[in-house]
C-alpha positions, 0 to 999 in steps of 0.5 A, spaced: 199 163 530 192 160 530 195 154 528 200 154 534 195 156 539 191 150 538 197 145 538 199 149 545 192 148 548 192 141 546 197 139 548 197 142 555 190 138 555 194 132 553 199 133 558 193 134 564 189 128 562 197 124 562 199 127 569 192 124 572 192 118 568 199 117 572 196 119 578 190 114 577 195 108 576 200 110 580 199 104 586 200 099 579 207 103 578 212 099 582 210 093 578 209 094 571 209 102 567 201 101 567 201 109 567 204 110 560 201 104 557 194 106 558 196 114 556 199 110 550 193 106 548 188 112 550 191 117 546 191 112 540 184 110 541 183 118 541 187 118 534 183 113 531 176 116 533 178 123 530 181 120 524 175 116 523 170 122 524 175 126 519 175 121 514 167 118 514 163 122 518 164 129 519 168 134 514 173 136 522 177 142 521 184 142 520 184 146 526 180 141 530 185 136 528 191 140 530 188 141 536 185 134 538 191 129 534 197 135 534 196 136 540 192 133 545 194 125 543 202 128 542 200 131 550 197 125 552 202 119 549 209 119 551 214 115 548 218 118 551 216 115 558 216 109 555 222 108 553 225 110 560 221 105 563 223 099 559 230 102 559 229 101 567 226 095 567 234 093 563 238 095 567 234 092 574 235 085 571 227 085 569 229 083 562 221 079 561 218 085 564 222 089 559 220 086 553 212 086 555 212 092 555 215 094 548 211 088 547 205 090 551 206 098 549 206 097 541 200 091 541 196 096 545 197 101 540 197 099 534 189 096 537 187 102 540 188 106 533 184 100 530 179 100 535 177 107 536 177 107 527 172 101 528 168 104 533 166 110 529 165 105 522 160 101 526 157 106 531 156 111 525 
């Protein structure tokens, strides 16, 4: 039950911390789907930090990484969105602007994961 808890709560953080990320961008919305693809980098970058910590530098709990990976990054990512918007993007006849944003989304992805597991390995 614990452990479903700190999913719970993180993922409710996660959700939150999208939702202002979405409220942040929202004048970029109408041109591209910057929202999601900053949520989707983020919660990558968050993921790479924790896994780097876990695994180098700090012995975090399987707790904390239910809380924080499970959770917050599975709240705070959205693939669901993603693929929304791209599908949108389609059926308006923007295929260029489609195809950036797979691009865009699994580039900046992959980037932040790595970024943030660098950025513990030379910071620590």
């Amino acid at each position: 039950m614990k452990d479903l808890l700190l999913v719970f709560a993180g993922g409710g953080i996660g959700s939150v911390a999208r939702f202002f990320v979405g409220k942040a961008l929202k004048n970029w919305q109408p041109l591209f789907p910057v929202a999601t693809l900053a949520a989707n980098f983020l919660s990558c970058l968050v993921f790479g930090v924790v896994i780097m910590l876990g695994v180098n530098k700090m012995n975090i709990s399987y707790s904390l990484k239910l809380l924080l990976i499970t959770g917050f990054c599975g709240g705070f990512s959205t693939y669901s969105a993603f693929t929304f918007e791209t599908v949108e993007l389609f059926k308006t006849g923007q295929q260029g602007l489609a195809i950036s944003n797979i691009v865009l989304n699994f580039a900046l992805s992959v980037s932040g994961l790595y970024l943030g597991m660098l950025a513990v390995k030379v910071l620590g």
